[in-house]
FIKOLNU-87218 format. One record per residue (C-alpha): y negated, x negated, z negated; residue number from 1; residue in three letters. Coordinates in steps of 0.1 Angstrom, whole numbers, plus 5000, padded with zeros to 4 digits. Layout:
BEGIN
y->Y; x->X; z->Z; pos->NUM; code->Ala
...
//
This chain:
BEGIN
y->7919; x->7041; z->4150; pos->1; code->Unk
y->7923; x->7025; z->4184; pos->2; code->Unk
y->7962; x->7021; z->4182; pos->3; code->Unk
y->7962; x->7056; z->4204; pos->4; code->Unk
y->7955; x->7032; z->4229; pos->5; code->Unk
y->7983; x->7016; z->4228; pos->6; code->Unk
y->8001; x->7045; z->4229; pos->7; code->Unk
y->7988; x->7052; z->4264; pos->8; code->Unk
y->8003; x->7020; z->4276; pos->9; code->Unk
y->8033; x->7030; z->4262; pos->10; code->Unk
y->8036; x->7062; z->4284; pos->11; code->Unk
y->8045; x->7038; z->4310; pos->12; code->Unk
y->8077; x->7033; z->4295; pos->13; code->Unk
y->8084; x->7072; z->4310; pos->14; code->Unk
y->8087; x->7056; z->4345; pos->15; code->Unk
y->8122; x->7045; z->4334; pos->16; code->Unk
y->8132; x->7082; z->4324; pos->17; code->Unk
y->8163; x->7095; z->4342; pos->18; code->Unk
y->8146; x->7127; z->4348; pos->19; code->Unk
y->8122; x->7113; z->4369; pos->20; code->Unk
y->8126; x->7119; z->4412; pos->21; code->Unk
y->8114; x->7086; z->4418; pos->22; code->Unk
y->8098; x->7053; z->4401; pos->23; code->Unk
y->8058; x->7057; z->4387; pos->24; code->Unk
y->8041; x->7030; z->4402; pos->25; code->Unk
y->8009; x->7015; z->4395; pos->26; code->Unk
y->7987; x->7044; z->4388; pos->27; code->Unk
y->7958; x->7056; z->4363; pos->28; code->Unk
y->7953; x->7081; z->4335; pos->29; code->Unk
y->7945; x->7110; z->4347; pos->30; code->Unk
y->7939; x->7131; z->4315; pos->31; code->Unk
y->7943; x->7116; z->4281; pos->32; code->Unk
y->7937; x->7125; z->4244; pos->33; code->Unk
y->7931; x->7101; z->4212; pos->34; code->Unk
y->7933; x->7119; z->4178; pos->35; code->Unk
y->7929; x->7096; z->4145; pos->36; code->Unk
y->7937; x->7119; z->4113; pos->37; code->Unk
y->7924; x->7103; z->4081; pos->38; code->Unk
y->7928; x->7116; z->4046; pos->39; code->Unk
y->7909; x->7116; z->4015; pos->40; code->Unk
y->7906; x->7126; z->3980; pos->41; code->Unk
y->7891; x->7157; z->3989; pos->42; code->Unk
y->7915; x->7163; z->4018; pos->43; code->Unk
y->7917; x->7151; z->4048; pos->44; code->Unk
y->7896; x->7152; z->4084; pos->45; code->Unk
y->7904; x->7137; z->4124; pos->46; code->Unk
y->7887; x->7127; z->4149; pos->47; code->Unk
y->7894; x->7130; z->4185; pos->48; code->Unk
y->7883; x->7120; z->4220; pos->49; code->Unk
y->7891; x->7119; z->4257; pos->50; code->Unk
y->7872; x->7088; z->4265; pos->51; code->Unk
y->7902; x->7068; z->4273; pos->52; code->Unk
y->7913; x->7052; z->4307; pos->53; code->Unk
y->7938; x->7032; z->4311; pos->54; code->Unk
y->7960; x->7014; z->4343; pos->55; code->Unk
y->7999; x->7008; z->4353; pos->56; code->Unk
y->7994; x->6975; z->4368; pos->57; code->Unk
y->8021; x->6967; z->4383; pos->58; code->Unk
y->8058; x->6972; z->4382; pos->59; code->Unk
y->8093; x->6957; z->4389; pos->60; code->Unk
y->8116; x->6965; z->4415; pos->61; code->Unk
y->8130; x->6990; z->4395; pos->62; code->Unk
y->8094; x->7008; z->4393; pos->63; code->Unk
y->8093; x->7005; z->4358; pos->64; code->Unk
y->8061; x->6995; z->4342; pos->65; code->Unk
y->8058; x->6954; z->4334; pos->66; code->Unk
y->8018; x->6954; z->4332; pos->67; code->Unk
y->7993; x->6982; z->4318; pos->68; code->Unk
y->7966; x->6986; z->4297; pos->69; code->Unk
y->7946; x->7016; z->4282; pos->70; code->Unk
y->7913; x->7016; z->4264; pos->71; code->Unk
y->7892; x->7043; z->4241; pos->72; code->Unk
y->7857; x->7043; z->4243; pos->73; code->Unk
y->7850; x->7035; z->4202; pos->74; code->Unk
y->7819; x->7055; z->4198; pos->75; code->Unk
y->7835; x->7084; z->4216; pos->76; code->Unk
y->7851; x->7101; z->4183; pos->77; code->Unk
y->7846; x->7133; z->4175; pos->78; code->Unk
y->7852; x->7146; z->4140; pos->79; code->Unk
y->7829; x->7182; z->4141; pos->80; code->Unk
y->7804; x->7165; z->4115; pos->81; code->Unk
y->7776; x->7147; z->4129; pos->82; code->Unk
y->7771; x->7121; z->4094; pos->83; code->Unk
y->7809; x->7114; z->4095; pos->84; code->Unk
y->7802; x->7108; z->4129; pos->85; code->Unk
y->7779; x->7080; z->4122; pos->86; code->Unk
y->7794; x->7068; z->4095; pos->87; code->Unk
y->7828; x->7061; z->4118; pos->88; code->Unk
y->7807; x->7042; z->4141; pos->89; code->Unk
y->7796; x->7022; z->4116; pos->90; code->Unk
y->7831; x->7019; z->4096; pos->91; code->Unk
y->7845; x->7008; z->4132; pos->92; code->Unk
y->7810; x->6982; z->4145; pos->93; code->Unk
y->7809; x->7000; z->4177; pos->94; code->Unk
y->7778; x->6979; z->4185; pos->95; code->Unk
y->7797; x->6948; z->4178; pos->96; code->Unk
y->7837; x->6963; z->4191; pos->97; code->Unk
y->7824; x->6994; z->4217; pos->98; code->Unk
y->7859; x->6994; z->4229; pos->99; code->Unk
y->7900; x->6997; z->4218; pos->100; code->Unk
y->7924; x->6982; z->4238; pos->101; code->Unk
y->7962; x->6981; z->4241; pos->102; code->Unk
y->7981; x->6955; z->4265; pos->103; code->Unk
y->8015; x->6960; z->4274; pos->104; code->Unk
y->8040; x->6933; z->4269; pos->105; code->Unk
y->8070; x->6952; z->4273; pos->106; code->Unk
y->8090; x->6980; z->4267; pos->107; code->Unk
y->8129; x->6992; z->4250; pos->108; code->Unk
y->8147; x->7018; z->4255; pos->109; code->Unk
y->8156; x->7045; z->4282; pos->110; code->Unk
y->8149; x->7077; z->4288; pos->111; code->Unk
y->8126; x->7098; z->4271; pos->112; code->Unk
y->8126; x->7080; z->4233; pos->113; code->Unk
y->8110; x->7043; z->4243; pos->114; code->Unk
y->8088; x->7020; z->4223; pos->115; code->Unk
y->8065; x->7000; z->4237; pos->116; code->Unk
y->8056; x->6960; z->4231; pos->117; code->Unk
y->8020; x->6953; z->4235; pos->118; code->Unk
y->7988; x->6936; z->4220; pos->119; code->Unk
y->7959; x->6963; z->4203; pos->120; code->Unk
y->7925; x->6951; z->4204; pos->121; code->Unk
y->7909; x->6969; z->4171; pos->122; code->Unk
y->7875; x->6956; z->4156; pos->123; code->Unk
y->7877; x->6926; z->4172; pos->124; code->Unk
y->7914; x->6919; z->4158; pos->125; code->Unk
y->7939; x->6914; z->4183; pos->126; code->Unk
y->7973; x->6926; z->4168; pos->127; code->Unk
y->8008; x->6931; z->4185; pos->128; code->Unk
y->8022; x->6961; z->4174; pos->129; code->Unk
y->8053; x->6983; z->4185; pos->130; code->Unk
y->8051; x->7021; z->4188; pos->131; code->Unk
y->8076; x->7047; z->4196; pos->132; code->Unk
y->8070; x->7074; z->4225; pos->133; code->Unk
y->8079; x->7102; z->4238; pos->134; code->Unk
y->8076; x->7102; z->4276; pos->135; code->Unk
y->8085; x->7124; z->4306; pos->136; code->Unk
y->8082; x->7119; z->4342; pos->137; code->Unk
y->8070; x->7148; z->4369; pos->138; code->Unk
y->8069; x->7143; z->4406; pos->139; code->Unk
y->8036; x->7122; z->4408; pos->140; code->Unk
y->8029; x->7118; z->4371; pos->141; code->Unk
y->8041; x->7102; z->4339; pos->142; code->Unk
y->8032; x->7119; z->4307; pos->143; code->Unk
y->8031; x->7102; z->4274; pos->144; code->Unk
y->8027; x->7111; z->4237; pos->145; code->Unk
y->8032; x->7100; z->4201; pos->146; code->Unk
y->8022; x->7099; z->4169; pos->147; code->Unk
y->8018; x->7066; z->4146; pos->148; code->Unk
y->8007; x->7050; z->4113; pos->149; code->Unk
y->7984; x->7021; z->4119; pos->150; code->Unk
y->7970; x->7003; z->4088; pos->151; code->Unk
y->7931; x->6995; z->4092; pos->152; code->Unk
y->7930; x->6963; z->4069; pos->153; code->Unk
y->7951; x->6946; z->4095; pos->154; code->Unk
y->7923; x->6950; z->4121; pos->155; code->Unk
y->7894; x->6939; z->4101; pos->156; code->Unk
y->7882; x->6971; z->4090; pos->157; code->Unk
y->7871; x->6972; z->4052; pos->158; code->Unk
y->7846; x->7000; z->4048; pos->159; code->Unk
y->7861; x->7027; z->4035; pos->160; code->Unk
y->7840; x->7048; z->4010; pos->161; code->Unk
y->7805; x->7067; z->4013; pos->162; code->Unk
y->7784; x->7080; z->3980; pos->163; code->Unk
y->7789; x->7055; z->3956; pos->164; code->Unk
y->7830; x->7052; z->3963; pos->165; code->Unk
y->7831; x->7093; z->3957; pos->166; code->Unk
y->7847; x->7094; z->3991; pos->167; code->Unk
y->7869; x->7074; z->3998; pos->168; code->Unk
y->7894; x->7073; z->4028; pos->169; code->Unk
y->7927; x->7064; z->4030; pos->170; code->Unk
y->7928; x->7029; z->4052; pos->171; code->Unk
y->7957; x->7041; z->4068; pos->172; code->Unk
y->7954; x->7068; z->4093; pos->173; code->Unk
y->7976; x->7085; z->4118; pos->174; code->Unk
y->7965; x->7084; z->4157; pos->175; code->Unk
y->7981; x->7107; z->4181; pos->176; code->Unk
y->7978; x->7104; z->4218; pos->177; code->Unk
y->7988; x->7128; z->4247; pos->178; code->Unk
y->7979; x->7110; z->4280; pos->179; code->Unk
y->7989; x->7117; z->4316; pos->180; code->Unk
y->7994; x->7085; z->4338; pos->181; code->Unk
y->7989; x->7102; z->4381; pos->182; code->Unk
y->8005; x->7079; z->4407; pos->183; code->Unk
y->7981; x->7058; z->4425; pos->184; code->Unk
y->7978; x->7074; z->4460; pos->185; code->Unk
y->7985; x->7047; z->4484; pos->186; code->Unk
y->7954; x->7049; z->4503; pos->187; code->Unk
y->7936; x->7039; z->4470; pos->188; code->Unk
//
């Protein structure tokens, strides 16, 4: 559920974009968005928060983003039922892992269409992982979004039905993450 994280680092990669009037620099998120959809028998439900932050660290001489990191508050999702609630917080061990983290270890591509090389921090698993994004660049911001599978075995995560194995959900789920990187001002 946490690999939206790493989407926000990979929202960096927009810095590169042609469109953009100048280089991002090291700046944070000003606005983002984790979604984690999950499926069941039953159907399917999602969960969502905006408790993510997240950094451009630094940058080459080209501005384009060589260090970042974003994080998502675990506890933070939302899914509109109050027992599902709990029973993500207890799925994920948000006493034990309270946060999700993606580092950024590189990035390919140009222009819009990137993916981004980094390490996610899930349930205590550290795993690297490559994403694709979509990213655009506005005078003082860098906008990133996309949309991936991320398997929940591979993190640790093995609790996956409620009610006696009646519901059961999916391991895999889909996170989706719209975040808005804002250039550090420089008196910061």
């Amino acid at each position: 559920m946490t690999p939206p994280i790493v989407v926000a680092l990979l929202g960096l990669a927009v810095a590169l974009a042609p469109q953009a009037p100048r280089p991002v620099v090291m700046g944070w998120i000003h606005h983002g968005t984790v979604r984690i959809d999950a499926r069941t028998r039953f159907g399917g439900f999602s969960g969502t928060t905006e408790a993510v932050t997240g950094k451009i660290t630094e940058t080459d001489s080209a501005g384009r983003p060589v260090g970042a990191w974003v994080e998502v508050l675990a506890r933070s999702f939302v899914t509109g039922n109050r027992l599902r609630d709990a029973d993500v917080r207890r799925t994920l061990a948000v006493d034990r892992h309270p946060t999700m983290r993606f580092d950024l270890d590189r990035l390919e591509g140009s222009g819009g269409a990137m993916t981004v090389h980094g390490t996610l921090r899930l349930h205590g698993v550290r795993r690297a992982v490559a994403v694709p994004v979509e990213a655009s660049a506005g005078p003082d911001s860098l906008r990133v979004q996309a949309s991936f599978p991320v398997d929940l075995r591979e993190h640790g995560v093995t609790r996956f039905s409620r009610f006696l194995g009646l519901l059961r959900v999916e391991p895999t789920v889909t996170v989706s993450l719209d975040l808005v990187f804002e250039q550090a001002r420089s008196h910061h």
